[in-house]
N, C-alpha and C positions, 0 to 999 in steps of 0.2 A: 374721450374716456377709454374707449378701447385699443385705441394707440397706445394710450400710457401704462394698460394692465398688460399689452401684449410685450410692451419695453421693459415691463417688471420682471414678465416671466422669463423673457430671454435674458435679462439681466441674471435672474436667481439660477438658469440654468448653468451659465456659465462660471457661475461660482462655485455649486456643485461642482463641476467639473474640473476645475482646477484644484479644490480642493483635494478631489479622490485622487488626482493625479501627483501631487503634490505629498499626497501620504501616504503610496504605493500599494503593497498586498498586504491586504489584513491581517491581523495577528490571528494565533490560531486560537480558538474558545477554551479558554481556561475547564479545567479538571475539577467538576463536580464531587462532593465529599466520598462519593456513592465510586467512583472512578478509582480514585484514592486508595479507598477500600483493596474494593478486588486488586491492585498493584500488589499492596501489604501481601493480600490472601496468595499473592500467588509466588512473593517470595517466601514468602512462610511457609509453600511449600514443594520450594525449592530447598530450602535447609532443611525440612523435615527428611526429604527424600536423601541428599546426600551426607548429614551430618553436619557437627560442627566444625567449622574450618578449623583445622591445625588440630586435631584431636583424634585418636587412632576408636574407629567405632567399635566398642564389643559387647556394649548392653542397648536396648533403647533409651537408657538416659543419656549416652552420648549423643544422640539428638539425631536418631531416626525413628521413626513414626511412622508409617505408610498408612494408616488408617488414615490418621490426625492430616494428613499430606492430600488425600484424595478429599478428605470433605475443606479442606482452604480450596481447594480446584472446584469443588462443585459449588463451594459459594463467591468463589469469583465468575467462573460460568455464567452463573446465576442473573448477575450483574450484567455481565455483556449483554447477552440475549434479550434482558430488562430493558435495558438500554437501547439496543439496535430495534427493538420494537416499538419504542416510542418516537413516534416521526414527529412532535412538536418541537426536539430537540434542533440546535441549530446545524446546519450539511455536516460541515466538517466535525463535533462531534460526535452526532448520528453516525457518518462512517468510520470513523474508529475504532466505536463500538464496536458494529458488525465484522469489522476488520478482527479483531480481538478473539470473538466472536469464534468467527470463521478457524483461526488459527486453533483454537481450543478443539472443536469438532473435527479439525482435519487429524488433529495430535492422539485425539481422544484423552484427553487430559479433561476429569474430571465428568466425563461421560465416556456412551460408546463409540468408538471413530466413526465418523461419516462423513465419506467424502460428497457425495452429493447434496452435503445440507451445506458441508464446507464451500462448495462451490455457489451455491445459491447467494451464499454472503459473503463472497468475495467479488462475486460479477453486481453483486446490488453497490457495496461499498464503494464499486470502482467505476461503474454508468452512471449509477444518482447522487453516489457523495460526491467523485470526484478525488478517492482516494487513490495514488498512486502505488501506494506499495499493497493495494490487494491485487489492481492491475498487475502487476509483477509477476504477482505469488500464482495467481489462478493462469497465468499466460503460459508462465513456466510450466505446471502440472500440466496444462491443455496439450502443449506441445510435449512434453518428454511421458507422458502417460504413468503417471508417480496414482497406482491403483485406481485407476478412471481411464477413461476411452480417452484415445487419442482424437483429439478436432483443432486441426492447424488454422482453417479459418478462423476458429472461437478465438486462439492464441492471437493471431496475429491484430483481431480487433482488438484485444483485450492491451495487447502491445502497444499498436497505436493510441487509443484510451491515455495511457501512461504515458504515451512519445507527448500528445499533446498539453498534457499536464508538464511537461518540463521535467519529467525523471529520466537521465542516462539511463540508468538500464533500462529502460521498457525504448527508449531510440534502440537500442545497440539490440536489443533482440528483436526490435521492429526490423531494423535495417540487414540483420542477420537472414532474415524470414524472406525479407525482398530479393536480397540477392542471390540466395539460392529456390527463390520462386516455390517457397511454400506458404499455402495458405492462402494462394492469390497471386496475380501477374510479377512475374520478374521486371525488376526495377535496378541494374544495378549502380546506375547512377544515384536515382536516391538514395538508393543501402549506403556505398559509400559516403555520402554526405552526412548520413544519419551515424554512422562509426566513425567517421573524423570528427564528427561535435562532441559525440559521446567521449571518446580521446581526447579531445580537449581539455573535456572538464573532469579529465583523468579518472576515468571508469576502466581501469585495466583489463577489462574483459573486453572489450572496444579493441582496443591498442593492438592486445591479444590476436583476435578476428582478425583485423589486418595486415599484422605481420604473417600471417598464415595462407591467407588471400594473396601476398606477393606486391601488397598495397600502400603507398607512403601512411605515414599516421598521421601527419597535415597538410592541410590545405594553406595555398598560398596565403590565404586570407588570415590565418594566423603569424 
């Protein structure tokens, strides 16, 4: 009897297995009504802020508003921040949110800018979501000091983060960081490796790096 549940399980596991494999990386979680929303809110006030396209502005019914424009930004805000706080959500949701989120606080769109809360929810969306383009975003300020304290270490994990998610630029600013030994140990073998894939899958900012390095932009292997 215990032979034949144990042949079961091994049986069911490998079916799992083949199947995950068989229907590669998951879709990403479809856009709650609430998501939607704040989108609308925050073109609406995008138009409110510049006007109607093709239309010369000279009253407010040409279609600027700046009042009407900041409360669409405080009720999409509203929404991210709602969002990014509710952890029952699924990952990749969850960090988009906060992603969202974060970009609104860094902009000060529709509150007051903060970069330190911007930060807190770019490094959450980017270590527990697994989002790639907060890794980016928070890498880049870390390193280039865009009104916050420079910390190259910070960037360059935050880099990595992103290298191992599979986004070119977070390799290409990973590999940028290695080879001129900020942030942590000079590597310029890996750097290069990490700007030639980035080039690969044509990230011109890669390419860029290299021809400036004095560095072919492929590897044999391509």
């Amino acid at each position: 009897m215990l032979i034949r549940l144990l042949a079961v399980f091994c049986c069911s596991f490998a079916l799992t297995a083949t199947a995950s494999a068989q229907f590669g990386k998951p879709e990403p979680t479809p856009k709650n009504a609430d998501e939607y929303f704040a989108e609308r809110a925050m073109r609406d006030a995008a138009r409110l802020t510049t006007g109607v396209e093709g239309r010369e502005v000279i009253k407010d019914s040409d279609g600027i508003n700046l009042a009407r424009a900041e409360q669409r930004m405080e009720q999409a805000l509203e929404i991210f921040d709602r969002l990014c706080a509710d952890r029952s959500l699924p990952q990749d949701q969850w960090a988009r949110n906060c992603f969202d989120a974060g970009e609104m606080h860094r902009r000060g769109s529709g509150t007051v800018q903060d970069y330190p809360k911007a930060k807190a929810l770019y490094d959450a969306a980017c270590f527990e979501g697994r989002h790639a383009g907060a890794c980016m975003q928070q890498a880049y300020i870390s390193q280039k000091e865009h009104a916050g304290e420079i910390d190259l270490e910070h960037a360059r994990a935050l880099y990595n983060q992103g290298c191992d998610l599979g986004d070119p630029g977070s390799c290409s600013g990973l590999g940028n960081m290695m080879y001129m030994g900020l942030g942590g140990p000079r590597d310029r073998s890996t750097a290069v490796e990490l700007l030639q894939d980035a080039c690969a899958e044509e990230y011109a900012w890669a390419c860029t790096r290299l021809i400036e390095y004095g560095l072919p932009q492929r590897l044999d292997r391509y």
